[in-house]
N, C-alpha and C positions, 0 to 999 in steps of 0.2 A: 400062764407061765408056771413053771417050776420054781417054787421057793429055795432058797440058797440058805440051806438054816445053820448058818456057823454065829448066830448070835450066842442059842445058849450055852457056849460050853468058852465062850468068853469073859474073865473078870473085867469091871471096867472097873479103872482107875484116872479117876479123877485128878488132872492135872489143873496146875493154876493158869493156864494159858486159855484151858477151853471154860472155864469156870468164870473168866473175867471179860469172853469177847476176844473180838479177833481185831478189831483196831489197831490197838500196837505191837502184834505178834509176827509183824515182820524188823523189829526189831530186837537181835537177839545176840548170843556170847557168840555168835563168830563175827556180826557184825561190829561188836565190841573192839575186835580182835583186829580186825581187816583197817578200822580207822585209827586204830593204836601204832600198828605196828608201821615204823616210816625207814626208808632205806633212802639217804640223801640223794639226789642224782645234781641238780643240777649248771656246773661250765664244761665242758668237756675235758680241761685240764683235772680239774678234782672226782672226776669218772676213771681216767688213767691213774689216779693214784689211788680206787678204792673208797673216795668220801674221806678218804685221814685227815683231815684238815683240823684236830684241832687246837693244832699248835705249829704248821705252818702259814697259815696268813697269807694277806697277800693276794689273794683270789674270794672273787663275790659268792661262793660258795660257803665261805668261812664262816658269814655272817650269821648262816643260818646253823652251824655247828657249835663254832664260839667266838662271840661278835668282837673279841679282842681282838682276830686276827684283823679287823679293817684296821689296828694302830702299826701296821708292816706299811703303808703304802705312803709312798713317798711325791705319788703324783697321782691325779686323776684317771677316772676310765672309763667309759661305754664298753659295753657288749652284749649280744645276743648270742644262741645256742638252739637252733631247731634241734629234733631227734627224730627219732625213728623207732617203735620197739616191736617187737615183734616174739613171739613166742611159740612154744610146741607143747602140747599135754598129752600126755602117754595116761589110759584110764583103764583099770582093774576092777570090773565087777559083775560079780557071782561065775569066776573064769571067763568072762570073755575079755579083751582088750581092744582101743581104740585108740585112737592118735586125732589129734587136733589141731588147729590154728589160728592164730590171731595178731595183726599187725594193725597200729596206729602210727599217725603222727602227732606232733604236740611240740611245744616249746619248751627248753627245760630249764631254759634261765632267758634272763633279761634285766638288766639293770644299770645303772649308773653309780660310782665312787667320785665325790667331790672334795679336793685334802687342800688344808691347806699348812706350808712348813716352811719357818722363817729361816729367813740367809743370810749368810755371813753374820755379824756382830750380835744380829738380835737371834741368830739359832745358837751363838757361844751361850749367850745370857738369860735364854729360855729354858727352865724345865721341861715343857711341854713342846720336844721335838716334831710334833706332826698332829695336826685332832684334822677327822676327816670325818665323812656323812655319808651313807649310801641308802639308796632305795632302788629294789628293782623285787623280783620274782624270781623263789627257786623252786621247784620239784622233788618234793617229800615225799609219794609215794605214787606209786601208776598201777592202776588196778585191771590195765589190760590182760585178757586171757578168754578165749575159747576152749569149752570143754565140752565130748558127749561121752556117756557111759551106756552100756546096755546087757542086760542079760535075763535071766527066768526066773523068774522067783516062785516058788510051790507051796508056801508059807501064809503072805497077808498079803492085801491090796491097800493101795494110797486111800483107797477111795474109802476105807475104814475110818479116816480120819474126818470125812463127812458124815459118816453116820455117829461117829463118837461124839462130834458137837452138834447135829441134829437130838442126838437123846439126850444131851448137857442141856442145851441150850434153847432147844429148836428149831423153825426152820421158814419164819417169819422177819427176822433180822437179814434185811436185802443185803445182797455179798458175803453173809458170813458162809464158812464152807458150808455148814447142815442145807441153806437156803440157795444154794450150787446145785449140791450133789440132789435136793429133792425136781428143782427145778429143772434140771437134765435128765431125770428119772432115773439115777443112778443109785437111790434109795427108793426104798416099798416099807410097808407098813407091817409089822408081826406082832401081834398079840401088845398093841398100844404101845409098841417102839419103835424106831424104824431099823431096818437093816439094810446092809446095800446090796445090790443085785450082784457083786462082785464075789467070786470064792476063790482063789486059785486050787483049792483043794478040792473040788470039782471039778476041774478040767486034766484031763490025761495030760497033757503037755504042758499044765500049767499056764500063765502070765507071761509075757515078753514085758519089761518097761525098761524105758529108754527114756534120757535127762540130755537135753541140747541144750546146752546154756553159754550164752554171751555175754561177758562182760567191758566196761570201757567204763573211764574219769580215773582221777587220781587227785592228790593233795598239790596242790600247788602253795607256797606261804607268800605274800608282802613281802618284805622285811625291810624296818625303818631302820638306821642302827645308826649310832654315834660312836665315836672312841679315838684313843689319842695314844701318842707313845712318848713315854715319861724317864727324860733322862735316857734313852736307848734301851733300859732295861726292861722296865715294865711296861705292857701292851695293857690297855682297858680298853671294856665297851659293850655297851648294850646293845639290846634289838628287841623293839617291838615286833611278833610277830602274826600276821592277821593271815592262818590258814581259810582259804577256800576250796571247800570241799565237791567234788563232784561225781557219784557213782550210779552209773547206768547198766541193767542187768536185764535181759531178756531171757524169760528159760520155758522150756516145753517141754513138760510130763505125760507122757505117751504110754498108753497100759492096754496091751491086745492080747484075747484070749488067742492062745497056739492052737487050743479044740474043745470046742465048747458043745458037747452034746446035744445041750437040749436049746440052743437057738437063741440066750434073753440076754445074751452079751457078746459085743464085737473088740468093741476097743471105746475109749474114752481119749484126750488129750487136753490136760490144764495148760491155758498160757498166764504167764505172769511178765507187765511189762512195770518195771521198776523205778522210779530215778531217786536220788537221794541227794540234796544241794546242802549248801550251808558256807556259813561263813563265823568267825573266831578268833580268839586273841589270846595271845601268851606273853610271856617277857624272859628272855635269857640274856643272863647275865656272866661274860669269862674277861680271865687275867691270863695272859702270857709273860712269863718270867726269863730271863736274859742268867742265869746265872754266868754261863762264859758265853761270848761271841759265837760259840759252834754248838752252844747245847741248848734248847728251850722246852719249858715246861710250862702245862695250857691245863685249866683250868675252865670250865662251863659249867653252869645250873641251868635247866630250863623248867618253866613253871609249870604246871598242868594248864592245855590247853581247853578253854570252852569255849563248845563247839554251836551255834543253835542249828538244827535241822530241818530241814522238810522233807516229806516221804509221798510222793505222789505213785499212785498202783494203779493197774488196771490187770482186773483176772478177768478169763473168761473160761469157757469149757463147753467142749464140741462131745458129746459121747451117741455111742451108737450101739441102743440095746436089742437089737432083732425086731426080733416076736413080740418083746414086749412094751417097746414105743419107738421103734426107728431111731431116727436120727435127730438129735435134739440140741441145740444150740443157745446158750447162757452166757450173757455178759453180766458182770459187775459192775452197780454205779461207779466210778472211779474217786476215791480213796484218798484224801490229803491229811497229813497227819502229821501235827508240829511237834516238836519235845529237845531236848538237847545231851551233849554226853559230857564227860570230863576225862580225858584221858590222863595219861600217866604224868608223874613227874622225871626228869631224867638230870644225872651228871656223866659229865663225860671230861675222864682226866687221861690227858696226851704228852707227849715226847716226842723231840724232831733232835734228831744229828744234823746237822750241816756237814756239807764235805764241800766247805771252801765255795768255789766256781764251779765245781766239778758236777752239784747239784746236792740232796739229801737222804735220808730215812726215817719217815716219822712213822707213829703209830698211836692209835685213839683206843680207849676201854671204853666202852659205854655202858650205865646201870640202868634198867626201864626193868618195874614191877607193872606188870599186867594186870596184874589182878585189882588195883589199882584205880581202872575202869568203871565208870560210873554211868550211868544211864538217869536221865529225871523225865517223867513222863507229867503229864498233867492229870488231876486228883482224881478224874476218876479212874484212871489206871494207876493207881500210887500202890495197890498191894501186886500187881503185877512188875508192878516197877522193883518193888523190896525182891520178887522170886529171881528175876535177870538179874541184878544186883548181887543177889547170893549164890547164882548160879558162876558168875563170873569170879567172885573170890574161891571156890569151889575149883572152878575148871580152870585157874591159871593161875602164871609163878611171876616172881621175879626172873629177868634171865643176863646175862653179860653179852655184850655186841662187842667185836675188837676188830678195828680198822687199820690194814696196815698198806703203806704206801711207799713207794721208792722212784726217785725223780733222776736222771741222767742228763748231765750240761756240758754239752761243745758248744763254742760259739754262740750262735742263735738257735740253735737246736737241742730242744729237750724230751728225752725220751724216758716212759713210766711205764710205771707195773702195780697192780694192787690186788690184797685180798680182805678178802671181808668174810668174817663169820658174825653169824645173828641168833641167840640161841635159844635153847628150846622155849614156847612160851605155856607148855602145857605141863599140869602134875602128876596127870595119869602117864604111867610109862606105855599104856597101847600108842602116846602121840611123840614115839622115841624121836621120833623122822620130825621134827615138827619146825628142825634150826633148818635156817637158810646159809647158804656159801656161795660165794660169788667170787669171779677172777673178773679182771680186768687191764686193760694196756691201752697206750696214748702215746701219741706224740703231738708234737707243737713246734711252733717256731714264730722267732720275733726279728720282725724286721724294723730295720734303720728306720725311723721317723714316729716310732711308738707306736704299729700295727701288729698284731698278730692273729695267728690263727692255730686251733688248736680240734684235734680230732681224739676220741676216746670211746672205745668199747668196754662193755661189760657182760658179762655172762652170768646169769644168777641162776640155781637151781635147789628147790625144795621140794618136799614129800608133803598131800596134805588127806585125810579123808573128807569126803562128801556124802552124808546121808540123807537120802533124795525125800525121807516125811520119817515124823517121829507118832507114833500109835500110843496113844493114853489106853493101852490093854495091856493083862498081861495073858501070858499061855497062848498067846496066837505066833510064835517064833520070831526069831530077831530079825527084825529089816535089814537087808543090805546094805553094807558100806562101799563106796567106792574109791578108791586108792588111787589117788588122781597124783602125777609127776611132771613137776611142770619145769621148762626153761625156760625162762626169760632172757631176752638179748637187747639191747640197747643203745645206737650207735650216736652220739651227739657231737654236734660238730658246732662251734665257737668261734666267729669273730669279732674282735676288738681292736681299739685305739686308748691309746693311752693319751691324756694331754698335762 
């Protein structure tokens, strides 16, 4: 074969990622970020108004915003909420564009309100107008989406990233990339290092690579909650809450030479099959305050949630080098890897008008510092754990979340509106696009015998970049980023009884 000699005129720089092993380096700052960041979804009523809830009350939603709103309810309730989400990703990279999709189903709430509120003589002579109990399940975050990107790159190949931890590392540690890329014959041997058979600066036309990636799971929380309403005025009440987590990603990295002269490379294809479970516990604690009949004011802390995790992988890679070994195929033992996170803590202080019968207008501020984010790995990854750790206060901020909602009442029929901003969670200004915005609309209705039913859409849409491997060199050109646009859409639909 013909040598691809772009080692020497490459610095290698030594990251703490390839320095420490490849174990828990699929744990990382946007994972950080992905189980951080939670956008309430769900009854279908509190989807119509945006997630504002946290100082209307009154809906099993609340609980999980500020568990004071369970001290509004005046009688018990069941309800459930299947949904539907489905999305589109518009991708940007190295000029070319693509479009994508991806639709789940899922449950977005479920639970039961149990109250109890004493009548006549002994509700005149009670402080304690109403204490009531809930437990059911709401949807924190839904991590559906399909996305591909594709375009040329003339620059570097992925497959550098095998050869950088084969000469770190070697190529003896089963799974790790160095023991992939030797094992597929994607690296060769020069002067007692390896290098990989890949160049894109040898090929007239360069590299094609292409990223198909699949995603599904979301946050879904428990939540235990107590609380009671004191004198009409004041609303309290806690909630235990026990997130269980679930994210599943499938992605395939595709690298074909355009024209490769001398015959010793076709194309290669990494798969990576992902899952990430877990389960967790928090505690939020809110007061809703009564100053007049038509005005109230809400109050929530929620504590950092921890999270434990499991990370089960399977990589493989199919590469195909000509002349100089065919076609070669490489599975990974499969990968299980415990550790856990600590995400943010958060307050959220709200305001609701009342307009009489007519319906209302509230609105939620929400504070969550990202940066905030913690990762703990086990000891022998403890100085990899300290670089993600610093990389995370580094690459992210505090940001302001502000929920606003509006409800419409005739009769039995109530119609909403809502909007949501989520803001930036990045410090570098290249991640200006980095806030989410979301509309949303709902209607509902309640009928005679304490039934109802309720429908609610939401539209959510954000900017996010995707960089498909990161190169511990330098002087070999920047990798591409892909500029992925995504819409999310949401439709959940709600029924209940009240007793």
């Amino acid at each position: 074969m013909k040598a691809t000699f772009h080692f020497p005129y490459k610095t290698a720089v030594l990251s703490a990622a390839l320095l420490l092993g490849y174990a828990a380096q699929a744990q990382d700052e946007t994972d950080a970020l992905r189980f951080s960041m939670l956008n309430p979804q769900g009854t279908a009523r509190s989807i119509g108004i945006g997630s504002a809830l946290g100082s209307v009350g009154g809906d099993f939603s609340a609980l999980s915003v500020n568990p004071a709103g369970i001290g509004i309810y005046r009688r018990g309730e069941v309800m459930f909420s299947p949904s539907l989400t489905f999305n589109k990703v518009n991708s940007d990279y190295s000029g070319r564009t693509f479009d994508d999709n991806g639709t789940s189903f899922s449950f977005s709430n479920a639970g039961a309100v149990f109250t109890h509120t004493p009548r006549g003589q002994k509700y005149n002579s009670s402080n304690w107008k109403a204490v009531s109990f809930g437990i059911g399940v709401n949807r924190m975050a839904d991590f559906t989406r399909n996305y591909t990107y594709s375009g040329t790159n003339h620059e570097n190949s992925a497959s550098w990233v095998f050869e950088a931890d084969a000469n770190n590392n070697g190529v003896n540690a089963e799974g790790s990339p160095g023991w992939l890329g030797w094992n597929s014959y994607l690296l060769d041997t020069l002067g007692g290092g390896y290098i990989s058979v890949v160049d894109p600066q040898n090929y007239p036309g360069g590299i094609r690579q292409t990223n198909v990636v699949k995603e599904r799971g979301g946050i879904s929380e428990l939540a235990l909650s107590l609380g009671g309403n004191y004198q009409e005025k004041l609303m309290l009440g806690a909630t235990v809450g026990i997130p269980v987590l679930r994210y599943a990603r499938t992605k395939q990295f595709t690298e074909q030479a355009v024209d490769n002269p001398y015959g010793d490379f076709k194309s290669f294809t990494y798969t990576e099959d992902l899952l990430t479970t877990g389960t967790g516990i928090n505690l939020k604690l809110g007061a809703i305050y009564l100053p007049t009949p038509n005005f109230r004011i809400g109050l929530a802390l929620h504590t950092p949630s921890y999270i434990a995790l499991s990370d089960q992988s399977n990589n493989s890679i199919t590469a195909n080098t000509e002349s100089f070994a065919g076609i070669n195929s490489v599975n990974a033992p499969e990968n299980i890897y415990e550790y856990s996170i600590t995400t943010p803590w958060r307050a959220v202080v709200s305001g609701t008008g009342m307009l009489g019968k007519y319906g209302f207008v509230t609105l939620d501020y929400e504070y969550v510092d990202y940066s905030a984010t913690r990762y703990n790995f086990n000891s022998a990854d403890r100085d990899y754990e300290q670089y993600i750790n610093q990389n995370i206060r580094d690459m992210y901020q505090a940001a302001s979340n502000i929920r606003l909602g509006v409800e419409a009442r005739l009769e039995g029929l109530g119609l909403r509106a809502g909007f949501g901003y989520y803001g930036n969670p990045y410090k570098n200004n290249q991640y200006a696009d980095g806030q989410r915005m979301e509309l949303s609309a709902g209607v509902g209705y309640r009928f005679a015998g304490g039934t109802f039913l309720d429908f609610g859409f939401r539209h959510r849409w954000y900017k996010n970049p995707d960089v498909p491997y990161v190169l511990s060199y330098t002087n070999v050109g920047a990798v591409p980023t892909a500029d992925l646009s995504t819409g999310q859409n949401a439709a959940v639909l709600t029924l209940g009884w009240k007793f």
